[in-house]
TORGU-559124 format. One record per atom (N, C-alpha, C): residue number from 1; residue in three letters; atom name; x, y, z. Coordinates in nm, 3 decimals. Each point is the difference from the previous one (the first is absolute). Layout:
N
NODE   pos   code   site         x         y         z
NODE   NUM    ALA     CA         X         Y         Z
...
***
This chain:
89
NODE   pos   code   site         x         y         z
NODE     1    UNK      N    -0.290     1.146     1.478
NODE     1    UNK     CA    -0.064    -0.077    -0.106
NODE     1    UNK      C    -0.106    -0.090     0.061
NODE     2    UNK      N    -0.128    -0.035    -0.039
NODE     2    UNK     CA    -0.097    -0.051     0.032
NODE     2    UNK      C     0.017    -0.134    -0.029
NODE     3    UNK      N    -0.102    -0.074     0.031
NODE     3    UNK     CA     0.038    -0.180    -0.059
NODE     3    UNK      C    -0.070     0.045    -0.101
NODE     4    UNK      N    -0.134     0.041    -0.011
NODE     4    UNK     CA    -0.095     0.040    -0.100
NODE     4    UNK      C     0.086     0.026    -0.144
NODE     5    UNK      N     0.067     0.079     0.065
NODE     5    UNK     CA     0.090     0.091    -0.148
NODE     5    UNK      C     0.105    -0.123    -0.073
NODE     6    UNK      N     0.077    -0.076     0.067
NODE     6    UNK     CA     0.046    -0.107    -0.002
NODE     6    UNK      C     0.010    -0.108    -0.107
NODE     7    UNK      N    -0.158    -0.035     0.111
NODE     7    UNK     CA    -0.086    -0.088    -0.098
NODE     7    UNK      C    -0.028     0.049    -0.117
NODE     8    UNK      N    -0.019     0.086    -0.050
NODE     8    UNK     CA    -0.102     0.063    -0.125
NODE     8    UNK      C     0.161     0.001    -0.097
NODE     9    UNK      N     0.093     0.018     0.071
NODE     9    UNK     CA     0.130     0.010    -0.115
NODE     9    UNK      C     0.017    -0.138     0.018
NODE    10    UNK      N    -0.050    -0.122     0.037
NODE    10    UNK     CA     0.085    -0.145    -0.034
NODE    10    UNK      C    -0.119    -0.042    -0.015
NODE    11    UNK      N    -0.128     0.055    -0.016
NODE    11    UNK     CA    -0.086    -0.033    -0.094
NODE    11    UNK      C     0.012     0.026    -0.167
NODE    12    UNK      N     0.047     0.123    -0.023
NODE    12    UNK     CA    -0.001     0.047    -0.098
NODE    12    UNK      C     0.118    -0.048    -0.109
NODE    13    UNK      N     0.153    -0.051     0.086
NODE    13    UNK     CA     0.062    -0.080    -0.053
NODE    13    UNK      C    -0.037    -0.116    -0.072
NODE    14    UNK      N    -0.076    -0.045     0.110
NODE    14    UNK     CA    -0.048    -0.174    -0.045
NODE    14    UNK      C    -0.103     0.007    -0.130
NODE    15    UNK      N    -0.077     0.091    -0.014
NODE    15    UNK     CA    -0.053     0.021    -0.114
NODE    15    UNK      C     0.006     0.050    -0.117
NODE    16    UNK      N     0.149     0.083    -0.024
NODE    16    UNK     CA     0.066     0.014    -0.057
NODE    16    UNK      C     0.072    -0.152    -0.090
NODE    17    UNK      N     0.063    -0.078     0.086
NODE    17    UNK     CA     0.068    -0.107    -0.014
NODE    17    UNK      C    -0.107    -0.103    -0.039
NODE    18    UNK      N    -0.104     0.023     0.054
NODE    18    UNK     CA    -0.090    -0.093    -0.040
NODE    18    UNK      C    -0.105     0.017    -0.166
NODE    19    UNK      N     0.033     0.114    -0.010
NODE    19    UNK     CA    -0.031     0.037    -0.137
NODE    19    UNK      C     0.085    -0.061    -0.112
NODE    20    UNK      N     0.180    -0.016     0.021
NODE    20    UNK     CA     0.087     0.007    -0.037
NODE    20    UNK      C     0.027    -0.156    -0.022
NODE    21    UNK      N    -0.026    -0.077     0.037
NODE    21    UNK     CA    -0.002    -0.146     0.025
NODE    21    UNK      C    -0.082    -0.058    -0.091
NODE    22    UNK      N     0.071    -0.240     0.002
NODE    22    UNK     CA    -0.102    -0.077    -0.088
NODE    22    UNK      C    -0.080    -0.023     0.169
NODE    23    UNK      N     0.037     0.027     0.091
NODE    23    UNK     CA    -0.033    -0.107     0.106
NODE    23    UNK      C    -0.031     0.118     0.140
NODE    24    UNK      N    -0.092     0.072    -0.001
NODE    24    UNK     CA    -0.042     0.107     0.092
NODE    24    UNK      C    -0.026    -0.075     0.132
NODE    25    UNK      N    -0.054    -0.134     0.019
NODE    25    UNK     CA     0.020    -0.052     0.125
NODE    25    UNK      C     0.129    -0.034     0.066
NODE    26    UNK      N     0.119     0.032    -0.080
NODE    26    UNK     CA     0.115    -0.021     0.095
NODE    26    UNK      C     0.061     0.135     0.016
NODE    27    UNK      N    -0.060     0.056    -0.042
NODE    27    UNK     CA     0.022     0.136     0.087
NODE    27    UNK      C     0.003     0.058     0.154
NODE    28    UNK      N     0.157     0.020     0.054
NODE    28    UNK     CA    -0.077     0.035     0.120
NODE    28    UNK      C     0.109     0.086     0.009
NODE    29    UNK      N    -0.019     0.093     0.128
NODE    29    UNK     CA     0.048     0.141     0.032
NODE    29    UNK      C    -0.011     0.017     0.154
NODE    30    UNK      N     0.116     0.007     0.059
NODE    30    UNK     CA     0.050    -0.022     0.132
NODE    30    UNK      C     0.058     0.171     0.035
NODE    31    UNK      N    -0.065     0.048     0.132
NODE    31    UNK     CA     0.142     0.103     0.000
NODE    31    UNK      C     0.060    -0.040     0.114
NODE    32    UNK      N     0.125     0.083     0.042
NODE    32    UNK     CA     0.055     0.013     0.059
NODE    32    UNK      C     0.047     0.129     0.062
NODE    33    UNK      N    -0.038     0.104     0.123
NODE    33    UNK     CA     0.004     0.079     0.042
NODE    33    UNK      C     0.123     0.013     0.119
NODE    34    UNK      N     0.054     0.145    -0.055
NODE    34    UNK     CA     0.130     0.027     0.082
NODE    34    UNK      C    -0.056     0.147     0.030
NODE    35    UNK      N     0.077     0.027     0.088
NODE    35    UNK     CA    -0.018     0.150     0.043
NODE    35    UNK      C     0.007     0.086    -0.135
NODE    36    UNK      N     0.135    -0.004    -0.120
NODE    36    UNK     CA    -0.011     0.101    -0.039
NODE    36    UNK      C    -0.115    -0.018    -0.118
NODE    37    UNK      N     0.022    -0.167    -0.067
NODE    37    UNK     CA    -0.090     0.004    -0.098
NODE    37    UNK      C    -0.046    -0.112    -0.001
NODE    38    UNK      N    -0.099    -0.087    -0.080
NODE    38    UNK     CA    -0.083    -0.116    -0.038
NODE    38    UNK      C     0.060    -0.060    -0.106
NODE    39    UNK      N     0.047    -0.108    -0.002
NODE    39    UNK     CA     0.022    -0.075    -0.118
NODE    39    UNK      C    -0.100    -0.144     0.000
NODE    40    UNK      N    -0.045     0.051    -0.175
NODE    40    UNK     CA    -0.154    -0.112    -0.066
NODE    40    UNK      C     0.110    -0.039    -0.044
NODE    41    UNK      N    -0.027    -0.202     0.007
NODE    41    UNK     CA     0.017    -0.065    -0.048
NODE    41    UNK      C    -0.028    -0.077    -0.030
NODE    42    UNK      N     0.029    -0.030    -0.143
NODE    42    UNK     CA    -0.120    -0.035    -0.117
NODE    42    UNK      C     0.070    -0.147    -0.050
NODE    43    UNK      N    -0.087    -0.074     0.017
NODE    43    UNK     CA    -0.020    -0.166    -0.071
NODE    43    UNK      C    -0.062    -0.037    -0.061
NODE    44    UNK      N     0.010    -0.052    -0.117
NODE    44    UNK     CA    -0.096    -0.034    -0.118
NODE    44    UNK      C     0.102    -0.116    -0.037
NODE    45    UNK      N    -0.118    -0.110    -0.099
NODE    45    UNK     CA     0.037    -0.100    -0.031
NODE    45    UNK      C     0.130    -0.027    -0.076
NODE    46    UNK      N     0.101    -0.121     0.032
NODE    46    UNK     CA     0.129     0.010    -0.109
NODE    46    UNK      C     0.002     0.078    -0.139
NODE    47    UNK      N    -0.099    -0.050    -0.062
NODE    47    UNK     CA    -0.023    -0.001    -0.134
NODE    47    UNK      C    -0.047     0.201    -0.041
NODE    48    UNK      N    -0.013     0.073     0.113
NODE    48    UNK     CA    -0.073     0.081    -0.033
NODE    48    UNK      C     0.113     0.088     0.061
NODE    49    UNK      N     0.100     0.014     0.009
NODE    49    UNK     CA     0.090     0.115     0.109
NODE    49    UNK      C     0.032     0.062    -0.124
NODE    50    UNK      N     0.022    -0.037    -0.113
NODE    50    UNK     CA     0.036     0.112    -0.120
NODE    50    UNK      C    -0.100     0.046    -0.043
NODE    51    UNK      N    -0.117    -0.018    -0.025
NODE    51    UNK     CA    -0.096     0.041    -0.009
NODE    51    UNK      C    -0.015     0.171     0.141
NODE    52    UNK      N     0.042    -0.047     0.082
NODE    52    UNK     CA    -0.028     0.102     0.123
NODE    52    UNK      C     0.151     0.124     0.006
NODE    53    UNK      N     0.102    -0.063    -0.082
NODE    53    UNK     CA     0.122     0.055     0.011
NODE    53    UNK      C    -0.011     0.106    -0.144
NODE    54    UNK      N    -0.069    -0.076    -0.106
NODE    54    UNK     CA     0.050     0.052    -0.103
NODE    54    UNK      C     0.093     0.017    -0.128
NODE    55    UNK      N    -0.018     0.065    -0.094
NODE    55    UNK     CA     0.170     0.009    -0.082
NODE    55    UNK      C     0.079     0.087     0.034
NODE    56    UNK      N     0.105    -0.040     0.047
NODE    56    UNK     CA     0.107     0.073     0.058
NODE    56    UNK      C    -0.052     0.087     0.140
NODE    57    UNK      N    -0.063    -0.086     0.045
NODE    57    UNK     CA    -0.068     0.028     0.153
NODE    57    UNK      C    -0.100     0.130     0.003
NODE    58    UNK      N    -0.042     0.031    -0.128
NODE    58    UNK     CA    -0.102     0.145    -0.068
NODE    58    UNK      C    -0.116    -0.031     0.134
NODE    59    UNK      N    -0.087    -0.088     0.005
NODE    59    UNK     CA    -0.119    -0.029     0.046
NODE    59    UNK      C     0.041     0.022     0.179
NODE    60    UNK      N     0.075    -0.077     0.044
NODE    60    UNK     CA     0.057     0.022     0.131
NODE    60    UNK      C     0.038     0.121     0.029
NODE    61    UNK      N     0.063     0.124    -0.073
NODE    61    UNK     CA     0.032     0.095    -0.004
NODE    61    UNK      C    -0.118     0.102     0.037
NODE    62    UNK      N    -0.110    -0.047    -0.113
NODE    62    UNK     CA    -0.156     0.090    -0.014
NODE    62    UNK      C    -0.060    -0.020     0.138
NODE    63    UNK      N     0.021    -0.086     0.067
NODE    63    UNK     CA    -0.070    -0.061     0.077
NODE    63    UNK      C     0.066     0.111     0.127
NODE    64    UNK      N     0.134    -0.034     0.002
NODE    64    UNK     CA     0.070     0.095     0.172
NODE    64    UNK      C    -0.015     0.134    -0.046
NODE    65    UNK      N    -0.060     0.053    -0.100
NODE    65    UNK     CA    -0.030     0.147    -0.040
NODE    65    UNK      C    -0.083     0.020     0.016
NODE    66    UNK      N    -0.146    -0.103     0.023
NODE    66    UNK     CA    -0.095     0.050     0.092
NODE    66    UNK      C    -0.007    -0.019     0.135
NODE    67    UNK      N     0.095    -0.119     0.067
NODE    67    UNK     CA    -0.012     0.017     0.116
NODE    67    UNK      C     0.082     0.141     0.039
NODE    68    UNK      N     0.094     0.051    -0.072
NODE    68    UNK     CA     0.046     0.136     0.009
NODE    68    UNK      C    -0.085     0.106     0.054
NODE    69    UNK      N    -0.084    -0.014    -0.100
NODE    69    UNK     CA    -0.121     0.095    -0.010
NODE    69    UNK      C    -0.065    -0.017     0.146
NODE    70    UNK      N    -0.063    -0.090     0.024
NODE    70    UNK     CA    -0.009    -0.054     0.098
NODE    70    UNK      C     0.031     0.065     0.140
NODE    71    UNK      N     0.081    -0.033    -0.009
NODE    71    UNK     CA     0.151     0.057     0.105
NODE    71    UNK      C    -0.044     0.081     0.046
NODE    72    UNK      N     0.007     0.109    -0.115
NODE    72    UNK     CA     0.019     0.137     0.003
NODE    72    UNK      C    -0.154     0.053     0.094
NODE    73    UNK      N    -0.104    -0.053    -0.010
NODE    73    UNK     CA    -0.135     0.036     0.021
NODE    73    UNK      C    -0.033    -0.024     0.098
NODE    74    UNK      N     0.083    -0.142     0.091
NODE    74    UNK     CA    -0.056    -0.036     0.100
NODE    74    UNK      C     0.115     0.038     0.084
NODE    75    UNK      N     0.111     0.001    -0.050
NODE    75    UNK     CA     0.103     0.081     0.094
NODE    75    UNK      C     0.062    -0.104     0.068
NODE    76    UNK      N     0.018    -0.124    -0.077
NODE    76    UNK     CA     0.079    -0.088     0.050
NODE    76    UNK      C     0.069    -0.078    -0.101
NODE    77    UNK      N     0.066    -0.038    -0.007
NODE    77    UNK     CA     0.089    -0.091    -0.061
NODE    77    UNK      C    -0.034    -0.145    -0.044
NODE    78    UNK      N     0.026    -0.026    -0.150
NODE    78    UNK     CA    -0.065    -0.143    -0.012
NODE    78    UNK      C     0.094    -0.063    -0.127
NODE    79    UNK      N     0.057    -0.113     0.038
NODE    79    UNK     CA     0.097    -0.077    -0.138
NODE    79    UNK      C    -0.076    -0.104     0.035
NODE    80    UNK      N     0.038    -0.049    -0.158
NODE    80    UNK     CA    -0.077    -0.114    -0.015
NODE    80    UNK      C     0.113    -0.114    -0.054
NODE    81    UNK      N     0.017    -0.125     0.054
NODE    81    UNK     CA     0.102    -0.131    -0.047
NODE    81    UNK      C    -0.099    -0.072    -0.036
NODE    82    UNK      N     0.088    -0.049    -0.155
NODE    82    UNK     CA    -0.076    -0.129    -0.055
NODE    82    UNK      C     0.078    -0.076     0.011
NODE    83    UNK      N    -0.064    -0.147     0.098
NODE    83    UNK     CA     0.105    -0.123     0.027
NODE    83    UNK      C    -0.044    -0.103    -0.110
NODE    84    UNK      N     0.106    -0.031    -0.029
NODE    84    UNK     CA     0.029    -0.098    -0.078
NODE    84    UNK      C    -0.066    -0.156     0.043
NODE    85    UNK      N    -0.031    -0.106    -0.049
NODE    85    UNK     CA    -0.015    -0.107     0.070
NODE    85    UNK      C     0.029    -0.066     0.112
NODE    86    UNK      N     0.155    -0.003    -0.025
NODE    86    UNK     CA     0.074    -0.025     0.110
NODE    86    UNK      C    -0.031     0.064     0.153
NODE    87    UNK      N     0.010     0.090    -0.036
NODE    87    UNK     CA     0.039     0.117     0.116
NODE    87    UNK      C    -0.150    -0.016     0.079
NODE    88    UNK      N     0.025     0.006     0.163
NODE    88    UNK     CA    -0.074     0.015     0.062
NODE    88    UNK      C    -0.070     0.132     0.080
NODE    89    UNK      N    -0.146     0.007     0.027
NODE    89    UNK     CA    -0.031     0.116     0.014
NODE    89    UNK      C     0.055     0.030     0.161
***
């Protein structure tokens, strides 16, 4: 996997999420790389995590079905965690 390729999938998150939001500047998107796969993790403002989660987690769902897609194309593995306030990246 390239950084190039990487980047362009935790770019594409963040703009996703940032579409999805009242507050697109607290958007941010961290990964984290392991041998087998990458986990994006996604922070957005208190007020906005249901907004990014969804009803009945629908939107969060749409979302790991394109990093699926994803996946599949670049031939690597990619989940995505949405932290809560609390929780640290």
């Amino acid at each position: 996997m390239t950084q190039q390729g990487m980047v362009e999938v935790e770019e594409l998150v963040r703009e996703i999420a940032r579409a999805l939001v009242d507050e697109p500047a607290a958007v941010d998107v961290q990964s984290v790389n392991r041998e087998e796969n990458t986990v994006l993790k996604l922070k957005v403002a208190p007020n906005d995590v249901g907004k990014v989660i969804g009803k009945q987690g629908r939107t969060a769902r749409s979302v790991r079905t394109i990093l699926g897609a994803v996946s599949m194309k670049l031939h690597h593995r990619y989940t995505l965690d949405i932290l809560e306030e609390d929780e640290q990246a």
